[in-house]
N, C-alpha and C positions, 0 to 999 in steps of 0.2 A: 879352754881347759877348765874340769868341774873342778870347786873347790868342796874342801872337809864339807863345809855344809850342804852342801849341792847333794850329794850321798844319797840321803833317805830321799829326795824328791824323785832322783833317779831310780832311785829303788821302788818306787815305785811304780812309776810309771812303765817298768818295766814289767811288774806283774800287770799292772792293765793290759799294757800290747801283748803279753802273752795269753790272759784270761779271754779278749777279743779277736783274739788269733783262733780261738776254738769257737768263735758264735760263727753259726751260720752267714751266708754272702751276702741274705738282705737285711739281717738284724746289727750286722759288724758295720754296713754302710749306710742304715741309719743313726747305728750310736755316734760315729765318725762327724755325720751332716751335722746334726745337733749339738754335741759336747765340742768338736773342734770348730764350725766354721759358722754354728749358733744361728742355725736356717730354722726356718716357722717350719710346720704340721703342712703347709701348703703345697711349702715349697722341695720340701723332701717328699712329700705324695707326689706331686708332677714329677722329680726325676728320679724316679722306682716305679711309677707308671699303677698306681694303687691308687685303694679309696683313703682320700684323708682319715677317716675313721680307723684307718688300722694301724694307723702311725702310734696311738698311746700303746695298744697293747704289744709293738714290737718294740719300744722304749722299756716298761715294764720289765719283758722277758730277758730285753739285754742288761738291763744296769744290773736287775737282781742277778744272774747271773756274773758278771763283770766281778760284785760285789763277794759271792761265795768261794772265788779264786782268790782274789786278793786278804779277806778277812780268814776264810777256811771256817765258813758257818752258815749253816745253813739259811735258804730263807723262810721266816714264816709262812705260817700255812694258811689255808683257806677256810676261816672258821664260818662263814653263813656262806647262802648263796649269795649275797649284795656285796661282798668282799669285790670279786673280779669288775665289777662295775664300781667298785669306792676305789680301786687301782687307776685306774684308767683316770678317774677325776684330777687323784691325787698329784698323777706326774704329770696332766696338763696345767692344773695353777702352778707348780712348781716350774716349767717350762715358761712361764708366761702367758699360757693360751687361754682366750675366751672363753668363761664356763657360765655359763646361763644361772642369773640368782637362785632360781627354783633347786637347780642341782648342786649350786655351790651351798647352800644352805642343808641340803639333806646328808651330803659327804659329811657336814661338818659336825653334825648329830650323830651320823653313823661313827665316824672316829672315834667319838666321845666313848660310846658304849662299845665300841671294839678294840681288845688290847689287838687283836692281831693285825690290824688295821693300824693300830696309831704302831707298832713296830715294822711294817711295811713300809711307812711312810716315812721312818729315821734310815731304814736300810739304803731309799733310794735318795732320798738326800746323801747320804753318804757315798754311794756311786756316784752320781754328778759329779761330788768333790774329788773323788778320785781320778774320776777320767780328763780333768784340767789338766792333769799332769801328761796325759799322754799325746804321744803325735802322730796320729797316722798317715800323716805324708797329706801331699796335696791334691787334694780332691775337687771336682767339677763339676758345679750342677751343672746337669745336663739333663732336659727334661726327655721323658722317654717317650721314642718314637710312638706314634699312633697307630694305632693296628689297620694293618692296611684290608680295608675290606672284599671279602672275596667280589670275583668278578659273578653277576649274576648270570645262570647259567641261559644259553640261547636254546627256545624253547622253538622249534620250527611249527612254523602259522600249518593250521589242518587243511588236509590238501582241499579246492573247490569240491562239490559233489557234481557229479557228469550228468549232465542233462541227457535224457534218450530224448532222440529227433523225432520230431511230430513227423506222425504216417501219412505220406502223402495220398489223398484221395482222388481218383477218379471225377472229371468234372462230370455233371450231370449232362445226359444229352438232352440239343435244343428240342422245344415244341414243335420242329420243322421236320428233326429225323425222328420223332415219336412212331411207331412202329403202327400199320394200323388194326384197327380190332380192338375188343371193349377196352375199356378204362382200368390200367392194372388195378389188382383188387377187387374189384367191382365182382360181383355176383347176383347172379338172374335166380328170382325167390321161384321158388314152387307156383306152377300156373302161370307165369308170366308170360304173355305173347313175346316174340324175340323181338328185337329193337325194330319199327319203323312200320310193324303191321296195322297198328291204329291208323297209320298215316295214307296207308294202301287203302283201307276198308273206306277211310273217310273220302277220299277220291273218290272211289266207286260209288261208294251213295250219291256223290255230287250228281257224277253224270248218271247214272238211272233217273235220277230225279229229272234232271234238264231232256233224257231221251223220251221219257212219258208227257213232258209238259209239249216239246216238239211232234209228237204223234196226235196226242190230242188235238194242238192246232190247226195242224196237216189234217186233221180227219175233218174237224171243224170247214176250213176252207173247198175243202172235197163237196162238200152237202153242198155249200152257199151257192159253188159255183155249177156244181154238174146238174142240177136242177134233181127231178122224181127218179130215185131206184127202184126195185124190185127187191122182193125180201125172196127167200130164197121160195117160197109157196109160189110165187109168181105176182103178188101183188104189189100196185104200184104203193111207193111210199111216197106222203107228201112231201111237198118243197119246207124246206126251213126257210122259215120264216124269224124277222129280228128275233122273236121274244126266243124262239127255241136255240136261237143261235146263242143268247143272252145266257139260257139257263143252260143248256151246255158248256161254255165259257165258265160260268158260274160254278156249276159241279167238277169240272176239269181241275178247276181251283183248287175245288175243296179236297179229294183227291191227294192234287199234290200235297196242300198244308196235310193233311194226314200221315201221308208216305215222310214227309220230312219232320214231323213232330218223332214219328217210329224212330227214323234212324237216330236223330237227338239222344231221345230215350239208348235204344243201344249203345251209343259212344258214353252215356254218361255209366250206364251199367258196365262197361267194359273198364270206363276209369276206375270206377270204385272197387272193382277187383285187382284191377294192377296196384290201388294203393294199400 
């Protein structure tokens, strides 16, 4: 049961729970985390699932607000731009939180020379004090889920590229069923005798050769042996005798080496035109 004195505290803190009845869902349950169950900057970023950084400026927005229901005045204003950033300092030393020297030193120069700044700073101390009073039931950290990351999407592999099939060829025919008749390709120049006629002509010289040296002989042993002819006047010829049988042989010779030097000569003049 409240007593007499109990009155104004109640009274109060009933304009609180009404003034944080109208914040917003993440400003009302962070004033809650901190003024009721006195959680760090950490620990209220893990369960609202934010960057710790944004925890002073929604302290800020709520207490001064909090404060403007309850008192019915408004909050000061933003007289430079260093104001919203001397906020933010203000309600973290005042919460207890780490403030790096460099910046606890500069807030503190900047208060000096800003009235709207150092009335900032009595406003939300003044909020603090106020929301002691209030009870918003029992609440739960409970840090917030992790965002579940999408499923990466399945990208299907690019189809192989289709080989075309080697053109099967034709085996070449053996050297055995080669067809007969010139050498495919092959072409017979201007003036060429046809294949195998040197080979003909060279024959034939052979034997004229061997058939004149065989006649000569035969004429030769004709004399030796048949003894004195008659020339066609009717005069006897004499007998051959060695020496003329000698110089006959001898001339028979000569003769031949002639006839066969000719032909030489010919085949070689017949080469030189086939090349």
């Amino acid at each position: 049961m409240a007593t007499h004195d109990d009155a104004p505290f109640d009274a109060l803190a009933a304009r609180v729970d009404a003034a944080a009845a109208r914040l917003p869902e993440r400003e009302r349950t962070v004033l809650a985390l901190r003024e009721s169950q006195g959680a760090g900057y950490a620990e209220i970023a893990a369960a609202l699932g934010v960057d710790q950084a944004q925890i002073p400026d929604l302290l800020v927005t709520a207490r001064l607000a909090v404060r403007e229901q309850v008192r019915h005045a408004p909050s000061p204003p933003l007289a430079t731009p260093d104001c919203p950033e001397a906020r933010r300092l203000l309600v973290a030393r005042q919460d207890g939180e780490r403030v790096d020297p460099v910046s606890a030193t500069w807030v503190r120069e900047h208060v000096e020379g800003c009235d709207a700044c150092r009335a900032v700073r009595r406003a939300l101390r003044e909020a603090s004090l106020a929301c002691r009073s209030w009870d918003p039931g029992a609440l739960v950290l409970v840090p917030a889920p992790a965002p579940v990351a999408e499923p990466e999407p399945v990208v299907a592999p690019d189809p192989e590229p289709v080989v075309a099939p080697e053109p099967v060829l034709d085996p070449l025919p053996a050297a055995s069923e080669a067809p007969p008749g010139p050498r495919p390709g092959a072409q017979r120049l201007r003036g060429e005798p046809p294949a195998g006629t040197a080979r003909r002509r060279r024959r034939g010289a052979r034997a004229l050769a061997a058939g004149l040296v065989t006649a000569g002989v035969v004429a030769v042993a004709a004399m030796v042996i048949g003894g004195p002819s008659t020339d066609p006047g009717g005069k006897a010829k004499p007998h051959a005798t060695p020496e003329s049988v000698s110089q006959s042989r001898s001339g028979g010779r000569a003769a031949e080496l002639r006839r066969a030097r000719r032909a030489a000569a010919r085949r070689k003049a017949r080469a030189a035109r086939q090349r």
